[in-house]
Backbone as CSV, one residue per row, in Angstrom:
resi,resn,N_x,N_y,N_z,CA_x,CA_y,CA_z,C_x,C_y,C_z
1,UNK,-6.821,-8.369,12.923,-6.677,-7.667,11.632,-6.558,-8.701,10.512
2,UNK,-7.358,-8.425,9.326,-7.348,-9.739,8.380,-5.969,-9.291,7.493
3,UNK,-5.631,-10.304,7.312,-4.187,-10.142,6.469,-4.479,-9.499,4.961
4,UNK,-5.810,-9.722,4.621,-6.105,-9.252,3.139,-6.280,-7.576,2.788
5,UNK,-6.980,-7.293,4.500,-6.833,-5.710,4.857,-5.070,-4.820,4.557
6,UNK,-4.316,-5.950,5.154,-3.149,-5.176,5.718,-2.903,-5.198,4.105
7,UNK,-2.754,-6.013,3.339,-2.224,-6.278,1.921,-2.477,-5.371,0.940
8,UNK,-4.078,-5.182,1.370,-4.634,-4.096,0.495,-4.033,-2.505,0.781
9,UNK,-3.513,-2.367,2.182,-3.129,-0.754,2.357,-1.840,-1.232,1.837
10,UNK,-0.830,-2.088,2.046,0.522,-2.299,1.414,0.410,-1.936,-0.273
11,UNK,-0.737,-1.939,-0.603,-0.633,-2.250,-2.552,-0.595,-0.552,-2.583
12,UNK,-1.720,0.074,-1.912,-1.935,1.286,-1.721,-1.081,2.357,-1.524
13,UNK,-0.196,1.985,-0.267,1.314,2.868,-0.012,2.050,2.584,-0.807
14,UNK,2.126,1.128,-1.694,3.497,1.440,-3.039,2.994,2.059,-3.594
15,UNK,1.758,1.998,-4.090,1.397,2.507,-5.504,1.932,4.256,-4.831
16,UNK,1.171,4.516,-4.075,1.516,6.224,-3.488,2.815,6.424,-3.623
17,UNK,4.025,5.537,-3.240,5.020,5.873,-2.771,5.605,5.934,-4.545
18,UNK,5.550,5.143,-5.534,5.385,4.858,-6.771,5.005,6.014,-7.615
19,UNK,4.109,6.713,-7.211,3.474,7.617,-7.689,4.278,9.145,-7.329
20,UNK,4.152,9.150,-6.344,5.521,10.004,-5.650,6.402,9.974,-5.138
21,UNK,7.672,9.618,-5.984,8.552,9.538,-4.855,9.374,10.572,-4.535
22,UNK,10.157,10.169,-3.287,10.656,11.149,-2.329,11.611,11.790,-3.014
């Protein structure tokens, strides 16, 4: 797994989590 992949879903779930939070 390329580390730039994993980084890119990490930016993705804050922003989501950011966007909605619980």
């Amino acid at each position: 797994v390329d580390v730039e992949v994993v980084d890119g879903l990490i930016v993705k779930f804050r922003v989501a989590v950011e966007s909605h939070p619980l």
